[in-house]
Structures are given as structure tokens and as C-alpha cells.
N, CA, C and O atoms as a MOPAC input file, in Angstrom:
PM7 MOZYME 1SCF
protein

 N     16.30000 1     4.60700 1    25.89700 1
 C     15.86100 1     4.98300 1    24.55600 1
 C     16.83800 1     6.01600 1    23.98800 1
 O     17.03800 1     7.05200 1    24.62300 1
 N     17.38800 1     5.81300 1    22.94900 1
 C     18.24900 1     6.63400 1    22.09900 1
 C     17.16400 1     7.16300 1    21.27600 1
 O     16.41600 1     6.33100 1    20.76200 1
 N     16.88000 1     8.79700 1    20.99600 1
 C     15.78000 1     9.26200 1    20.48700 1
 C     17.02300 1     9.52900 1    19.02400 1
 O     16.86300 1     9.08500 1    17.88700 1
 N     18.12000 1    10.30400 1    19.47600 1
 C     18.36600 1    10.77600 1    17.82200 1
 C     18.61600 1     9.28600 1    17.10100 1
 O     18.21900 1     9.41000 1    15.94200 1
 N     19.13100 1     7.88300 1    17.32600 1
 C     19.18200 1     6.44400 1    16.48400 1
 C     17.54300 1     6.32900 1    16.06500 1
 O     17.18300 1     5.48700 1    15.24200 1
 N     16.42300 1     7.41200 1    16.81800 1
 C     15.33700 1     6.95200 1    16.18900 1
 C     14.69200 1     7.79000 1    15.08800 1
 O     13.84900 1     7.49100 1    14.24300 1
 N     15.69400 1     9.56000 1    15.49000 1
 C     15.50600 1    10.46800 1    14.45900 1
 C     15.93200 1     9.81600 1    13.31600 1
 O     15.16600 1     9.63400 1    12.37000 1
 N     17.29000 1     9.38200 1    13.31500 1
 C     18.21100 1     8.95500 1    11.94600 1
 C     17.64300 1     7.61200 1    11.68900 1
 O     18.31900 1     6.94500 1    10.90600 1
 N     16.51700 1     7.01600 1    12.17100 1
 C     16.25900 1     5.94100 1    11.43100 1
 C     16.49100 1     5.78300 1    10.10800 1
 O     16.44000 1     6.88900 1     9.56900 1
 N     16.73800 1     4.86000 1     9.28600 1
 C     16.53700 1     5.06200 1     7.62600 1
 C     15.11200 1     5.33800 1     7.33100 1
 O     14.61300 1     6.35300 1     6.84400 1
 N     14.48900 1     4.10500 1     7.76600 1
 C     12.47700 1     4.32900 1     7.35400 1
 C     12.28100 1     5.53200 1     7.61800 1
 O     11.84000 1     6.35400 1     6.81500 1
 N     12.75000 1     5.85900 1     9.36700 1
 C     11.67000 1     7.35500 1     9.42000 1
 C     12.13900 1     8.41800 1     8.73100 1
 O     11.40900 1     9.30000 1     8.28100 1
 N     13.36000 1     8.38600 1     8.61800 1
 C     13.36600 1     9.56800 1     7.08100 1
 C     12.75800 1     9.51400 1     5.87500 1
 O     12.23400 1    10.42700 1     5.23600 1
 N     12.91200 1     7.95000 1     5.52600 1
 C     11.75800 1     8.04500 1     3.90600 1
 C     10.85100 1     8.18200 1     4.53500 1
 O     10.40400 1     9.31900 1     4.39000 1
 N     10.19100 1     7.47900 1     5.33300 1
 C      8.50400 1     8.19400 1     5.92500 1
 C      8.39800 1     9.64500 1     5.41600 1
 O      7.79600 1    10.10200 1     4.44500 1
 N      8.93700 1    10.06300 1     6.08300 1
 C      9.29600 1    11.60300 1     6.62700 1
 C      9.38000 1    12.12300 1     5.31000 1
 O      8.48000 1    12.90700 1     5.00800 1
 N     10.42800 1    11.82600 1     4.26500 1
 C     10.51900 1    12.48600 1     2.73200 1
 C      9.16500 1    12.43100 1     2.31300 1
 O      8.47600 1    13.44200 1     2.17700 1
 N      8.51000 1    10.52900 1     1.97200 1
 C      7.00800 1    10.49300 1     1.45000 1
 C      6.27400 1    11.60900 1     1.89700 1
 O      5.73200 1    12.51000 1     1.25700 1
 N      6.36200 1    11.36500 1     3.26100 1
 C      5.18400 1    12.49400 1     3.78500 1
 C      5.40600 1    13.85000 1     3.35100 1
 O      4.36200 1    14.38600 1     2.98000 1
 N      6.51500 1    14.63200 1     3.27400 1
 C      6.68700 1    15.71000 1     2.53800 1
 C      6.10400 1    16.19700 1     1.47700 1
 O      5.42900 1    17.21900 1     1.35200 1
 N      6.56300 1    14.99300 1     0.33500 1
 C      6.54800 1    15.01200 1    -1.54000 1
 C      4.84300 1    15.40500 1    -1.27400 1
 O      4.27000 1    16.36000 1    -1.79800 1
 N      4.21000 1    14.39600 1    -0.31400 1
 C      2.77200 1    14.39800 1    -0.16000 1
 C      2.02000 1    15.66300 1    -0.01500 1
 O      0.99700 1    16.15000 1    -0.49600 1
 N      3.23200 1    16.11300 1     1.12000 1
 C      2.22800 1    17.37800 1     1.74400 1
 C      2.48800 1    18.13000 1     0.42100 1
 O      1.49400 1    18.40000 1    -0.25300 1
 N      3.59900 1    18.46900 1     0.00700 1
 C      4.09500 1    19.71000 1    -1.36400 1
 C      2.57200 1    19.16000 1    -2.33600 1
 O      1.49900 1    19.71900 1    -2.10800 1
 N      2.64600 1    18.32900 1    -3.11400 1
 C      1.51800 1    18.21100 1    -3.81300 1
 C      0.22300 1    18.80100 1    -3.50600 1
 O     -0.43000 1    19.64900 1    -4.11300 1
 N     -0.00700 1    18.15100 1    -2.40800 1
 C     -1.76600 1    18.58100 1    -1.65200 1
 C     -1.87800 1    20.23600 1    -1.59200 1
 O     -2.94900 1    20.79800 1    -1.82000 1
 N     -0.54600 1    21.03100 1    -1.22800 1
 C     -0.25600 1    21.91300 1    -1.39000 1
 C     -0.65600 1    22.82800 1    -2.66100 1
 O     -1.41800 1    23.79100 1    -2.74000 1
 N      0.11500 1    22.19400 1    -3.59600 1
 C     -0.01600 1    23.20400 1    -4.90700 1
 C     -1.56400 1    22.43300 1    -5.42600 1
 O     -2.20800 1    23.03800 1    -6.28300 1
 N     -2.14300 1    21.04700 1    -4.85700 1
 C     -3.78400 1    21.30700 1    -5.63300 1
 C     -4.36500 1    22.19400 1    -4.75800 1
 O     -5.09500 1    22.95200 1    -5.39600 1
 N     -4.36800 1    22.44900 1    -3.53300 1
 C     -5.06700 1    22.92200 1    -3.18400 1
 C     -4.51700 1    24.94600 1    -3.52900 1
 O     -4.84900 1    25.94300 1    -2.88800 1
 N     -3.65700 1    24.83200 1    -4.70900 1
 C     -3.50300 1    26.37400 1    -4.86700 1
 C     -3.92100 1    26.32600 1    -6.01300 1
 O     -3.73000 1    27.44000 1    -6.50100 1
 N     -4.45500 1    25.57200 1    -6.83700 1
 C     -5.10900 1    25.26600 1    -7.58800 1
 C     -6.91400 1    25.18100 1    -7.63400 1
 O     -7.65300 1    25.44200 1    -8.58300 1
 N     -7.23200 1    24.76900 1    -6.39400 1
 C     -8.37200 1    24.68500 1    -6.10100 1
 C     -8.80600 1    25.97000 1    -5.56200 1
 O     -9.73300 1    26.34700 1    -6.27800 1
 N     -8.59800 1    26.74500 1    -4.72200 1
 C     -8.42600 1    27.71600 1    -3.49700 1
 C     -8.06400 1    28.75100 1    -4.01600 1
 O     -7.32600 1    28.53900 1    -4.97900 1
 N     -8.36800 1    30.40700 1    -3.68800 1
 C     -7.97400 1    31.09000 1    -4.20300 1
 C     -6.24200 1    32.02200 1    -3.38900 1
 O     -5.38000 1    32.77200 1    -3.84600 1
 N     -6.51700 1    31.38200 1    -2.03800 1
 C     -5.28700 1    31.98700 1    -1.08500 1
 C     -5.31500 1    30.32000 1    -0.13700 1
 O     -6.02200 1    29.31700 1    -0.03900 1
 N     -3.96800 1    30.92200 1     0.43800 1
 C     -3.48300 1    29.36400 1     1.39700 1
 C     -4.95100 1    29.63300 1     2.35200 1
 O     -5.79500 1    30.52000 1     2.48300 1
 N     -4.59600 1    27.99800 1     3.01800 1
 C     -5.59700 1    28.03000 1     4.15900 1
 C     -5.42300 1    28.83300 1     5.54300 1
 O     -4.40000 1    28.87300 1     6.22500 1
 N     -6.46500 1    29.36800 1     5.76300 1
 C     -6.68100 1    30.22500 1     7.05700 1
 C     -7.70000 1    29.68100 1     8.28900 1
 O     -8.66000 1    30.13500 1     7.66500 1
 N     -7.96600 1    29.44000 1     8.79400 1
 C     -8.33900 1    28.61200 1     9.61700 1
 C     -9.60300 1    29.84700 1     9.93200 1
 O    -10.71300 1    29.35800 1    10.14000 1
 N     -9.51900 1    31.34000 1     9.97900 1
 C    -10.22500 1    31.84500 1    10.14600 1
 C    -11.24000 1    32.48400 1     9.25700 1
 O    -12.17800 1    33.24000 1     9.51100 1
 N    -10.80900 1    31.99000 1     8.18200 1
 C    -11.58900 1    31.77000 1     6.89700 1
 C    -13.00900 1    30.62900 1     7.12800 1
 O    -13.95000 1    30.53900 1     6.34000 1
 N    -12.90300 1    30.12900 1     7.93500 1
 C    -13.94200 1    28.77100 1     7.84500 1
 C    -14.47300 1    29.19300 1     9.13100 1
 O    -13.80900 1    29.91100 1     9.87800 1
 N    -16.14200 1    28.60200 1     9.54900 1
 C    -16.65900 1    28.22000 1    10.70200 1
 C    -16.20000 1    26.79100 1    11.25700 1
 O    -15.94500 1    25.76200 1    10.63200 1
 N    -16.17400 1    27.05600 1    12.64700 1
 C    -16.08800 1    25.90800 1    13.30400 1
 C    -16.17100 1    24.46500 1    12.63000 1
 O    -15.38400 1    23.54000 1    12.42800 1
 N    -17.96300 1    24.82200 1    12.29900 1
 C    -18.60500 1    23.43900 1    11.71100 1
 C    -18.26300 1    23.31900 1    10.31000 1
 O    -18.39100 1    22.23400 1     9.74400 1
 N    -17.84400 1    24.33200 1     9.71200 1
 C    -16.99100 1    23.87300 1     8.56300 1
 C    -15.39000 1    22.95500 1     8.55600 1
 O    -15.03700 1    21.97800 1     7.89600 1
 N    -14.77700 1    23.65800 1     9.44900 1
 C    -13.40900 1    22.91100 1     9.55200 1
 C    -13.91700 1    21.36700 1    10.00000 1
 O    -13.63000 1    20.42500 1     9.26100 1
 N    -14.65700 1    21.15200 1    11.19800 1
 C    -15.32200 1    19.97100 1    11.42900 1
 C    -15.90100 1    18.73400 1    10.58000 1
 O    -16.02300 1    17.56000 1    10.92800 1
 N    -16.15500 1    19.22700 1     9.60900 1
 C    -17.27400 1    18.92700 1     8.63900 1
 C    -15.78600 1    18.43700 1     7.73500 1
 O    -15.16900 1    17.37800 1     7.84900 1
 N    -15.57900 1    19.25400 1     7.10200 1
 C    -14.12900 1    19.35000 1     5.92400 1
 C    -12.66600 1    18.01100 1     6.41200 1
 O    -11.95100 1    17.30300 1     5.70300 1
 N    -12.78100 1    18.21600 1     8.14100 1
 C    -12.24800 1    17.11000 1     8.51100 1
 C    -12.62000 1    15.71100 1     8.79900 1
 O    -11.81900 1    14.78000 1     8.87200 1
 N    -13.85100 1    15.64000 1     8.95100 1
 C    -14.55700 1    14.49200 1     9.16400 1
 C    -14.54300 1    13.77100 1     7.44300 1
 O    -14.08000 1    12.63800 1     7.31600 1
 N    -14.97100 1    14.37400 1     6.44500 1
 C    -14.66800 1    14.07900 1     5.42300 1
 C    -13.59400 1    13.51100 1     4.63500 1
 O    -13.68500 1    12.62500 1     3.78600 1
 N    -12.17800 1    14.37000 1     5.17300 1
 C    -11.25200 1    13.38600 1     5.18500 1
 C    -11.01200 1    12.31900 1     5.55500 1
 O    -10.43600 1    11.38300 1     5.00100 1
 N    -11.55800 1    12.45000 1     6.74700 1
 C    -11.23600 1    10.99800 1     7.88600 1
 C    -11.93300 1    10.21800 1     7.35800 1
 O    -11.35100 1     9.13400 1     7.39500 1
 N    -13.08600 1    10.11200 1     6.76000 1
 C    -13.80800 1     9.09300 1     5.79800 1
 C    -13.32200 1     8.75700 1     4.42500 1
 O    -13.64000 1     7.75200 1     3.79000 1
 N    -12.49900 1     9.73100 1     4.03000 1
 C    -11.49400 1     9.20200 1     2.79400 1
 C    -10.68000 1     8.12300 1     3.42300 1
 O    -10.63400 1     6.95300 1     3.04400 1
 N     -9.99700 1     8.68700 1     4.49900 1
 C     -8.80400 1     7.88100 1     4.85100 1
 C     -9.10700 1     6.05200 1     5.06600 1
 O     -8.41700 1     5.05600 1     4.84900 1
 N    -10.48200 1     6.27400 1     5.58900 1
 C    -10.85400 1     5.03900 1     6.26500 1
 C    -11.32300 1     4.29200 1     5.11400 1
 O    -11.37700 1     3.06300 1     5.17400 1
 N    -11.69300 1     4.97300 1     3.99100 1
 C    -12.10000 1     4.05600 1     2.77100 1
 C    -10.33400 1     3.67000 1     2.16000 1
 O    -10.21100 1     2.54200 1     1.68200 1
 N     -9.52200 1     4.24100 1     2.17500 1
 C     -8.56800 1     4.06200 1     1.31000 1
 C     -7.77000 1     3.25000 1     2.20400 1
 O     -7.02000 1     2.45100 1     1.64300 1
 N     -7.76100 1     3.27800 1     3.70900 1
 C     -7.29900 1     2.17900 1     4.56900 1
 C     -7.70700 1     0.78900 1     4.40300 1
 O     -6.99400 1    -0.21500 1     4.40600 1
 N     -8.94000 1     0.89000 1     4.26000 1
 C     -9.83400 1    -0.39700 1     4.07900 1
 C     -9.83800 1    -0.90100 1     2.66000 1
 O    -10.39100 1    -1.95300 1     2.34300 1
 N     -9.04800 1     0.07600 1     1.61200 1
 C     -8.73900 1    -0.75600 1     0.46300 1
 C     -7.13400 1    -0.91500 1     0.76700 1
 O     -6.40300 1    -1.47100 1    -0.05200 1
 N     -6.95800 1    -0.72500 1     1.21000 1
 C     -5.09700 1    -1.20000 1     1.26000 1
 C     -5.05100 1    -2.65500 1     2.27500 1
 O     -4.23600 1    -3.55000 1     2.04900 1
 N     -6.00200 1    -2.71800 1     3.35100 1
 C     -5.91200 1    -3.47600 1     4.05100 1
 C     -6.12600 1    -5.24400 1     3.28500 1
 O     -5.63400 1    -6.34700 1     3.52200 1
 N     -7.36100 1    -4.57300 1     2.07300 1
 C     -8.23200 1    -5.69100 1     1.39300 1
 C     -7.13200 1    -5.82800 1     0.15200 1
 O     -7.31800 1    -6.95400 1    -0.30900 1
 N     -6.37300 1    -5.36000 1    -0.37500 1
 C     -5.16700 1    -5.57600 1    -1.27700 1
 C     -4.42500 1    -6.46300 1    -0.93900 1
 O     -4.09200 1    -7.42500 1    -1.63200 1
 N     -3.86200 1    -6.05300 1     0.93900 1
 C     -2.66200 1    -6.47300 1     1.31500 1
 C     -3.20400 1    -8.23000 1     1.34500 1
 O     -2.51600 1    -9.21400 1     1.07200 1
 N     -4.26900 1    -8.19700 1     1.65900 1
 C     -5.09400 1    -9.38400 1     2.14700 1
 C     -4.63400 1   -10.39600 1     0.71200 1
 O     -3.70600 1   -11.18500 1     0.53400 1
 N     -5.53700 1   -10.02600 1     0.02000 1
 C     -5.39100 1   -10.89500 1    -1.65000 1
 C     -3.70300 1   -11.07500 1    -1.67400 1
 O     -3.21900 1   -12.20600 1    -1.69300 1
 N     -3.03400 1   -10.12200 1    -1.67400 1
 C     -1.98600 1   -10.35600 1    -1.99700 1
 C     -0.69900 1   -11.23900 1    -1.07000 1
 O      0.29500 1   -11.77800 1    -1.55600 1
 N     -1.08900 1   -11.17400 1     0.36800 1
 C     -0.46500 1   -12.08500 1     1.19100 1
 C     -1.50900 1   -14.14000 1     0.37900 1
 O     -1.11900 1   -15.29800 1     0.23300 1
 N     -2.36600 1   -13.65100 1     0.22000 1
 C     -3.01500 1   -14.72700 1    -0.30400 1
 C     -2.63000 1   -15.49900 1    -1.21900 1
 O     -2.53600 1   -16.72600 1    -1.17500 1
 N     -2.43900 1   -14.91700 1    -1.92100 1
 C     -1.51900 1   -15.14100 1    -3.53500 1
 C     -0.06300 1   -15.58700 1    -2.73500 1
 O      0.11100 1   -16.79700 1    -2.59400 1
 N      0.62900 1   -14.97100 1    -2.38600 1
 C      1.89100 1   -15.38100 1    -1.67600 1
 C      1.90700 1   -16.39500 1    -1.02100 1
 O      3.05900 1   -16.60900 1    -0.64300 1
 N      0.80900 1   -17.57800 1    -0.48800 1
 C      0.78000 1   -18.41300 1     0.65500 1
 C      0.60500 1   -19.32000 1    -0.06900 1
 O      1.04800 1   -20.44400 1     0.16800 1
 N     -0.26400 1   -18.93600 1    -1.38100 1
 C     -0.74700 1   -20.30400 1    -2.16000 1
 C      0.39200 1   -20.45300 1    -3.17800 1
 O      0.59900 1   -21.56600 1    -3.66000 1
 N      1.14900 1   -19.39200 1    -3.53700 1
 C      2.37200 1   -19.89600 1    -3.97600 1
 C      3.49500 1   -20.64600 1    -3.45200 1
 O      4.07700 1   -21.61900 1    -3.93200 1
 N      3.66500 1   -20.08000 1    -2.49300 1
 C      4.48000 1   -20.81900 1    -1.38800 1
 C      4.44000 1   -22.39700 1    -1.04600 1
 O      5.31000 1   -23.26400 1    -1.12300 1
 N      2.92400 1   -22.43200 1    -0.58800 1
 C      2.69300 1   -23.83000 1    -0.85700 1
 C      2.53100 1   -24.82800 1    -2.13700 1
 O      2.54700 1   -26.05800 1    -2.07700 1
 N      2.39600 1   -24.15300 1    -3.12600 1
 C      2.64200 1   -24.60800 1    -4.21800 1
 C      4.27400 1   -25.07500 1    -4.56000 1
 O      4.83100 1   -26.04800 1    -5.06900 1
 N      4.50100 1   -24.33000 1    -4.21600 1
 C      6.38500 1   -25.06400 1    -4.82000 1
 C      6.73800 1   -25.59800 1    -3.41000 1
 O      7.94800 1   -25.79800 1    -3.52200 1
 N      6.44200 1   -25.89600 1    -2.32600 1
 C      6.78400 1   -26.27900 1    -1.07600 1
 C      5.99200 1   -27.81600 1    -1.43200 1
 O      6.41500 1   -28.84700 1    -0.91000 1
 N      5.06200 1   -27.82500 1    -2.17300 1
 C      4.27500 1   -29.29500 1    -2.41500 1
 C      5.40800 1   -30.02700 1    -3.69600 1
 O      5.93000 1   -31.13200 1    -3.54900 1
 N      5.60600 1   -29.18100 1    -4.85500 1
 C      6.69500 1   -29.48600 1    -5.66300 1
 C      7.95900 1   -30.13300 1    -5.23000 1
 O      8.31200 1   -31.30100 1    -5.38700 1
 N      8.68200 1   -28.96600 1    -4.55100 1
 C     10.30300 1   -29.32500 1    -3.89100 1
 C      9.76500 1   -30.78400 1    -3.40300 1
 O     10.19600 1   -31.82400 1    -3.90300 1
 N      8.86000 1   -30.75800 1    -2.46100 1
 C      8.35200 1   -32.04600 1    -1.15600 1
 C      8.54500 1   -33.12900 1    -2.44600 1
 O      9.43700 1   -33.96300 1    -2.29600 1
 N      7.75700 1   -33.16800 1    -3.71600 1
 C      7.61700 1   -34.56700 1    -4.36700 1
 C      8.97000 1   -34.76200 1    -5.35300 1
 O      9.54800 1   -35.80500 1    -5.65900 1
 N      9.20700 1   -33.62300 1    -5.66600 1
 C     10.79800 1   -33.93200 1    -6.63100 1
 C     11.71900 1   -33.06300 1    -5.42000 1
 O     11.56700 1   -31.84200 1    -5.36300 1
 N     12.29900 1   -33.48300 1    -4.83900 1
 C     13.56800 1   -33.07000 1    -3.48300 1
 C     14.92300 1   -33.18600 1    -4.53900 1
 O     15.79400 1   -32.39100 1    -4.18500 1
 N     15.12600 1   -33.61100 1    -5.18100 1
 C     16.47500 1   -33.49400 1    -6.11700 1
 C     16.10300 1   -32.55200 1    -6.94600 1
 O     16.46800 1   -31.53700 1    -6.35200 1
 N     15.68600 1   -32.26600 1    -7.78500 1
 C     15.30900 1   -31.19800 1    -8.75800 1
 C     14.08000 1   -30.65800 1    -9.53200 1
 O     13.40800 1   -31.33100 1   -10.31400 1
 N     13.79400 1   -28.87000 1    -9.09500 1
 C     12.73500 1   -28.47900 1   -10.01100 1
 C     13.19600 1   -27.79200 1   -10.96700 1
 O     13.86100 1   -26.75800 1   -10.89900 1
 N     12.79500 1   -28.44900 1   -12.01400 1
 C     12.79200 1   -28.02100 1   -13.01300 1
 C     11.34600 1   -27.17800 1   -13.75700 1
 O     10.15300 1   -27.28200 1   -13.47300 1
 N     12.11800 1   -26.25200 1   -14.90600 1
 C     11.03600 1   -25.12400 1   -15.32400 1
 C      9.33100 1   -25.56400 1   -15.97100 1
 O      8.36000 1   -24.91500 1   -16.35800 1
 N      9.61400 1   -26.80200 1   -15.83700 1
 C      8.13000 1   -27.16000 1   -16.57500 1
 C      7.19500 1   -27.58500 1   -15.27900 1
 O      5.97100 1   -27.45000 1   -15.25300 1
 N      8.12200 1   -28.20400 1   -14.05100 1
 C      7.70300 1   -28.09600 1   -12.70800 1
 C      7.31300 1   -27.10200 1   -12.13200 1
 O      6.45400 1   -27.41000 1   -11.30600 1
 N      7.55000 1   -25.90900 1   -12.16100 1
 C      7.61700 1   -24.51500 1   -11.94000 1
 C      6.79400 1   -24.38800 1   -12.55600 1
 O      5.80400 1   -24.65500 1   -11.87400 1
 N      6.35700 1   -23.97100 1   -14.06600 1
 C      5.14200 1   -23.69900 1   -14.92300 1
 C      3.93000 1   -24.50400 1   -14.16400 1
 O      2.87600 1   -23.91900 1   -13.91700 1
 N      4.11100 1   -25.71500 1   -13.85100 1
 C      2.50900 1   -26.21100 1   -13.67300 1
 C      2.39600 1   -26.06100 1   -12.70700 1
 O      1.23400 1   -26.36200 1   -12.43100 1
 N      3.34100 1   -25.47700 1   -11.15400 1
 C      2.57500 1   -25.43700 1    -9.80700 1
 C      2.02000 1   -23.71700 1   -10.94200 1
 O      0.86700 1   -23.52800 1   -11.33100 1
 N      3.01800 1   -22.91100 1   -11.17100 1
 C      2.13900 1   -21.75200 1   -11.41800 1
 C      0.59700 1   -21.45000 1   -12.03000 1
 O     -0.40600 1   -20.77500 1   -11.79600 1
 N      1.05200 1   -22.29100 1   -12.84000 1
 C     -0.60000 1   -22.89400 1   -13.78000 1
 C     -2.11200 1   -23.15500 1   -11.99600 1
 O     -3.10400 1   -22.66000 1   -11.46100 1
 N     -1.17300 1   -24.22100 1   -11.93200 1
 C     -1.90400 1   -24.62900 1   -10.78800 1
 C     -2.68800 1   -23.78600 1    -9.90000 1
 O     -3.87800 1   -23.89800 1    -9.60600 1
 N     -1.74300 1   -22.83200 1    -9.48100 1
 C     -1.97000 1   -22.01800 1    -7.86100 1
 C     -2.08600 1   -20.94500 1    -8.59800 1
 O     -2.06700 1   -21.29400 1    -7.41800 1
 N     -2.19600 1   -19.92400 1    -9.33000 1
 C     -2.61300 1   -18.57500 1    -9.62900 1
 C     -3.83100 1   -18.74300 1   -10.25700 1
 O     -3.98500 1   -19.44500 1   -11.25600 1
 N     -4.86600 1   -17.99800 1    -9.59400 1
 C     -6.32500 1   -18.08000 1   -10.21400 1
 C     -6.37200 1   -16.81400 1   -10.84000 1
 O     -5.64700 1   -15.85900 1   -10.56200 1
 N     -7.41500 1   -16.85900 1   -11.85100 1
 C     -7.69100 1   -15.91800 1   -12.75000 1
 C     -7.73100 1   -14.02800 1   -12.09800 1
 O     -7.28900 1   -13.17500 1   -12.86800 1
 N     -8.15900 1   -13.68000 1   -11.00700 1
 C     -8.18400 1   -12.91400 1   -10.15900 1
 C     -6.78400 1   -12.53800 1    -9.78900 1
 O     -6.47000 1   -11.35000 1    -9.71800 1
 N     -6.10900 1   -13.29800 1    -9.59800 1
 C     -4.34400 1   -13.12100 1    -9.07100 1
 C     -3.50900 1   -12.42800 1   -10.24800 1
 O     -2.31000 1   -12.21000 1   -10.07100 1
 N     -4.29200 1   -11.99700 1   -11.74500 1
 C     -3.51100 1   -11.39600 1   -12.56600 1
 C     -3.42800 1   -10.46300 1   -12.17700 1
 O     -2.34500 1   -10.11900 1   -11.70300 1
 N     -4.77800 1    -9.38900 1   -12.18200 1
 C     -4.90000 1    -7.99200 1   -11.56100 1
 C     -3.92500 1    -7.57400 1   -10.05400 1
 O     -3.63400 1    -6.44000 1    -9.67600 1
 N     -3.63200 1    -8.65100 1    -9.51800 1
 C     -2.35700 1    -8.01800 1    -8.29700 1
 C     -1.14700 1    -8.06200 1    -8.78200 1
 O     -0.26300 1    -7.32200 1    -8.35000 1
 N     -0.88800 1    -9.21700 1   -10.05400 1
 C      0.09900 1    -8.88400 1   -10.70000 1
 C      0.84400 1    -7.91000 1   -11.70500 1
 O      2.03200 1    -7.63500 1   -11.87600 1
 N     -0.61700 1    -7.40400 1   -12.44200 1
 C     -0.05100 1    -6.29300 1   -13.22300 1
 C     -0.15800 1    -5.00400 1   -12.72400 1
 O      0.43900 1    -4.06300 1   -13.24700 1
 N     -1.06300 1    -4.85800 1   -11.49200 1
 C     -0.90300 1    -3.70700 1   -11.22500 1
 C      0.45400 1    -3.16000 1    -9.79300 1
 O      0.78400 1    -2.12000 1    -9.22300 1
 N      0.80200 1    -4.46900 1    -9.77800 1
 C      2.18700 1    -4.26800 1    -8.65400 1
 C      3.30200 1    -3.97200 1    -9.54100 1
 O      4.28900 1    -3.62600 1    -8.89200 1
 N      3.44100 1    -3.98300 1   -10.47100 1
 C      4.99200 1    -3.94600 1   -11.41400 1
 C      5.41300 1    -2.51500 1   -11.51100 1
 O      6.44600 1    -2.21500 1   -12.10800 1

């Protein structure tokens, strides 16, 4: 295992930046919210407990909507796929744009707009 080829990854540095920009933000709301940084001895036990468990139930709701996004949207991708994979299959010499328009017509259901406009 080469650890620094895994420090200098490309990803794990943007990871690493995202996660930053992230933490700086959460940062200044919470200096916004809060009257001094966090102190750990500022809180009871069952408060820090409590305050973290709460997160962890954010996380797991916002996991479970990314998971249900990724879902629709690999969905949309498969039925497109097979849509012009059924096309190419019946015209193998040439698709043309009105060929293209009607698998799209075809295979995007009314529901598949909302992954489209909100991905752009």
C-alpha cells in the first residue's frame, strides 16, 4: 500500500476540500446561532448525546433521500438506454433526430422532468 498515492488522490482531495467549504459554513451558522464556539463542557452528557443522535437522524433521512434520487435517476438512465438501444437495433444504418424525439417521447414519463430540471 502506497499511503501518500492515496493522500494525493485527486477525489480524496476534493472530498477533503467539500468537506472543508462544509465544515467553514456549519461553522459561521453555528456563530450565528450560538453565542461562543462549541465547548463540550458547556453541555451535559445527555445533551451532547441527544444533539448527536439528532444529527444522525438527519443524516439517515438525507441518506435515504439521496439513495431514493440516485434510484429514479439510474432508472431514467436504463429506460433511456434501452430506448435508443431498441432504435439503433431497428434502424442499424441511421438515427436520425425525429428517431431520437420519439424514443424520447416514448421513454421519459411525466415524473422524469423533475430529475431533469433539478440536475442542470
Amino acid at each position: 500500500m502506497d499511503l501518500k498515492q492515496h493522500l494525493e488522490h485527486p477525489f480524496y482531495k476534493e472530498a477533503h476540500e467539500y468537506r472543508e467549504a462544509v465544515r467553514r459554513e456549519q461553522i459561521e451558522k453555528g456563530c450565528h446561532k450560538y453565542p461562543k464556539p462549541f465547548t463540550p463542557s458547556d453541555w451535559s452528557n445527555s445533551d451532547l448525546a441527544k444533539h448527536a443522535m439528532q444529527e444522525n437522524v438527519d443524516q439517515a433521512v438525507y441518506i435515504s433521500g439521496m439513495l431514493e434520487r440516485m434510484e429514479e435517476q439510474q432508472d431514467f438512465i436504463n429506460r433511456l438506454y434501452i430506448g435508443f438501444v431498441n432504435v439503433t437495433d431497428e434502424h442499424k444504418q441511421y438515427v436520425g433526430d425525429h428517431q431520437v424525439d420519439k424514443v424520447v417521447r416514448e421513454t421519459i414519463r411525466p415524473t422524469d422532468l423533475r430529475l431533469i430540471s433539478k440536475n442542470k
